[in-house]
N, C-alpha and C positions, 0 to 999 in steps of 0.2 A: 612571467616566471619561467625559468630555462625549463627544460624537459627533466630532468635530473631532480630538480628540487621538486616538481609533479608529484615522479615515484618517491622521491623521500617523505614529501607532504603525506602520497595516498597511501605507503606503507605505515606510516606512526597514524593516520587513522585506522586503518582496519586493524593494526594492534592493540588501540585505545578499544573500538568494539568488540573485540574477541576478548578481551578483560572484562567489559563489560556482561557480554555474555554469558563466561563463566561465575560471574559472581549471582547472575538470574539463574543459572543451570544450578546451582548450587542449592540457590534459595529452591526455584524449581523441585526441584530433591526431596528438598522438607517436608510440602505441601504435596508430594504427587498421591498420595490414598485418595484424598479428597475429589483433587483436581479429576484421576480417573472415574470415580463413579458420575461425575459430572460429567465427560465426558461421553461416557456409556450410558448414558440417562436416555436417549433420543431409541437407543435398541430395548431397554429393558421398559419404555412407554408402550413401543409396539407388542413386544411380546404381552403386556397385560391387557393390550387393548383388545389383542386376538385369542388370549388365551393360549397363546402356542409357545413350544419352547422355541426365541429366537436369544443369544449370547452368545458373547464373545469366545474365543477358542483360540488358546496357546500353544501354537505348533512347535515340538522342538525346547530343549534344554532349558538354551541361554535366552527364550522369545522374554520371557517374560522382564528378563534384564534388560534387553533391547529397545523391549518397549518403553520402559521406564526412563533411559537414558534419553529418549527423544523425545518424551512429553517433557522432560525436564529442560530440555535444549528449548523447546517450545514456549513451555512459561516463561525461559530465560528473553527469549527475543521480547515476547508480553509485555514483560514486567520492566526488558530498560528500555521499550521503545521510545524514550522522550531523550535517552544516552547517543542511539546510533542515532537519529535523526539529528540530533546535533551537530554529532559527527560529520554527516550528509553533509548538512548547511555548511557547516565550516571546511569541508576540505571543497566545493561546489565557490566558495565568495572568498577567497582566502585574499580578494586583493580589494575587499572594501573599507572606505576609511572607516575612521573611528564611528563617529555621526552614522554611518550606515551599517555597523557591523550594533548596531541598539536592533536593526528589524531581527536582528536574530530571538529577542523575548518575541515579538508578534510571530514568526516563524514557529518559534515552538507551541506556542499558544492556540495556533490554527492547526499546524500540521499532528500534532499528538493526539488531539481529540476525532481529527479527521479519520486518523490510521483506525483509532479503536471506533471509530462509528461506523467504519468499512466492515473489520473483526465481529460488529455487533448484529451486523446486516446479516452476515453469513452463518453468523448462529442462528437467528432467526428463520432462515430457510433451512438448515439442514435436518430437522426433526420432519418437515416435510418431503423430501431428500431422502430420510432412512424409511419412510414410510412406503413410500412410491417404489424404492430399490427393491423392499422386500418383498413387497405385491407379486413379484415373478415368480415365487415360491411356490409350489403346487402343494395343495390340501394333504394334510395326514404326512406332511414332513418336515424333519429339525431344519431350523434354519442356522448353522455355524459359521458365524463370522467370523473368519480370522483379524485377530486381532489387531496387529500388526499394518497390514492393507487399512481397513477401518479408522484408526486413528490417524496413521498419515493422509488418507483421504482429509478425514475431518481437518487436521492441522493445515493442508496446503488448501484448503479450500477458506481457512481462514486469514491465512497469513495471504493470501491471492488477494483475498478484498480489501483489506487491510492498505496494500500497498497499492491497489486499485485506486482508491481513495488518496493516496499519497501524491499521487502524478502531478493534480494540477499547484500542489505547494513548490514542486519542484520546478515546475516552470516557471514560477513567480521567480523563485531563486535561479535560473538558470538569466531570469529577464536582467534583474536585480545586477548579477557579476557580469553582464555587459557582452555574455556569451550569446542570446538569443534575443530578437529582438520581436516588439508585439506583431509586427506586419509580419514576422514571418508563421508565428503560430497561427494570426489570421487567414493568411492562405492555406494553409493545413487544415482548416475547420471541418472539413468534407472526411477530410481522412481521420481527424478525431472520433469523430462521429459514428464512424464506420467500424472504426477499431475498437470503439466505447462498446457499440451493439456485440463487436465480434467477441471482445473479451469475455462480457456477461455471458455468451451464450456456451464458451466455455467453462468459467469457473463458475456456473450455477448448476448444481448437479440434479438439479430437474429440468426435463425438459417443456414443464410448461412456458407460455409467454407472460405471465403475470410476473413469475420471479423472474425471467432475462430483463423485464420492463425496470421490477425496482432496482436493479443493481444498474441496468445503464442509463438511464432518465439522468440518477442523482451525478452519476461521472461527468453525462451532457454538462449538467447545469455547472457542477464544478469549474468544470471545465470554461464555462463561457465569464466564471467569476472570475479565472484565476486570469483570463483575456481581458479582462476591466480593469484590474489590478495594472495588467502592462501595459496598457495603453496608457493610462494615465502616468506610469511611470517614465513612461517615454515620452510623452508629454510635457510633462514638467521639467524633464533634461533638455528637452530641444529649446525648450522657453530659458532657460541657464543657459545654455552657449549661443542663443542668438543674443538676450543681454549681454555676453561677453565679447560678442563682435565676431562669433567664431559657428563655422559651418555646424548643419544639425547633424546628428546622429544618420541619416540617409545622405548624407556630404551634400545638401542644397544648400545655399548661402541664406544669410541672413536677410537679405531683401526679395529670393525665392520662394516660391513656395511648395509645401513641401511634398515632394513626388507619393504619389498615391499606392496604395497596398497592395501588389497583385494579387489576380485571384479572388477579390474582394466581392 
């Protein structure tokens, strides 16, 4: 595909997602009372738990507008994550045949429930997160969260794991449109790995080693599925063009054999 039709392709998808978006920011909107005390759950556990006054604090006019417009943006990504990742897929394979453009149901199938078990993980540590943060507080004082800070904290710490979780569908699909092949994600394993521990121990907002462990162990593993996945993929195509008389995917002929992985 020319260079031209690329940006024509990636511009009609990120218009398709930003429709998308706004129709979640919308819904978003509806639901934001709720969604915030939900939200704010994790601050008003601790202040009961201590007895102390710790809550949120609206600095300024328009804050509380503010705030609203980005939890709303927030639920919007939430709620069409199964829309852009579509998107993804299809502007990432735009040149597979028919027969292979069906892994897009598997695709969505794996990768939607993926994103929100990423989103799920990060809920689950942040009330221990708010807990720890507020510990620094010195006795016989309010603790005022600004609200603002707090919520984006919370939302990029979840929408971070979220697409934490996303990576290794993407490389299946990067495998898949003939862009990346398994031998080469297999000599990057060292650096997967590395960047698996580095991420966790950023987007985990404690700095215990228990929660860096859950969030990067599960990336490992994904990670070495979504490498099973492409080997066999490539697998199965080198076995299709040595039946057809024609060099593998690594250019070794059909009566060669076939050149080994570096790095391996």
């Amino acid at each position: 595909m020319p260079l031209r039709e690329h940006l024509r392709e990636l511009r009609r998808r990120v218009v398709l997602i930003a429709l998308g978006l706004l129709v979640g920011g919308v819904a978003g909107w509806l639901v934001y009372e709720p969604v915030f005390q939900l939200l704010q759950q994790p601050i008003l556990d601790v202040a009961e738990a201590r007895g102390q006054r710790v809550s949120l604090n609206f600095q300024g006019v328009a804050t509380a507008f503010d705030v609203q417009v980005k939890v709303s943006l927030f639920l919007g990504v939430l709620v069409t994550a199964p829309w852009w990742i579509f998107q993804l897929w299809a502007f990432i394979t735009p040149g597979l045949t028919t027969k292979e453009r069906r892994y897009a149901v598997g695709f969505l199938a794996v990768a939607v429930p993926l994103f929100f078990a990423g989103a799920a993980l990060a809920w689950w540590a942040l009330p221990n997160a708010v807990r720890l943060l507020t510990d620094f507080a010195p006795a016989e004082t309010t603790n005022w969260v600004d609200a603002q800070l707090y919520l984006s904290f919370v939302m990029r710490v979840v929408l971070a794991f979220g697409v934490g979780f996303l990576l290794p569908v993407v490389m299946v699909a990067l495998n898949f449109a003939g862009l990346v092949r398994a031998r080469t994600w297999l000599a990057g394993w060292r650096w997967a790995v590395l960047l698996a521990f580095v991420f966790a121990a950023i987007a985990t907002p404690t700095p215990d080693a228990v929660t860096m462990l859950a969030v990067a162990i599960p990336i490992c593993l994904l990670f070495g599925a979504a490498l099973g996945v492409c080997v066999l993929h490539d697998r199965r195509l080198d076995r299709r063009l040595v039946a057809q008389g024609l060099p593998r995917l690594d250019g070794t002929g059909p009566d060669e054999s076939p050149a080994p992985a570096s790095g391996a």
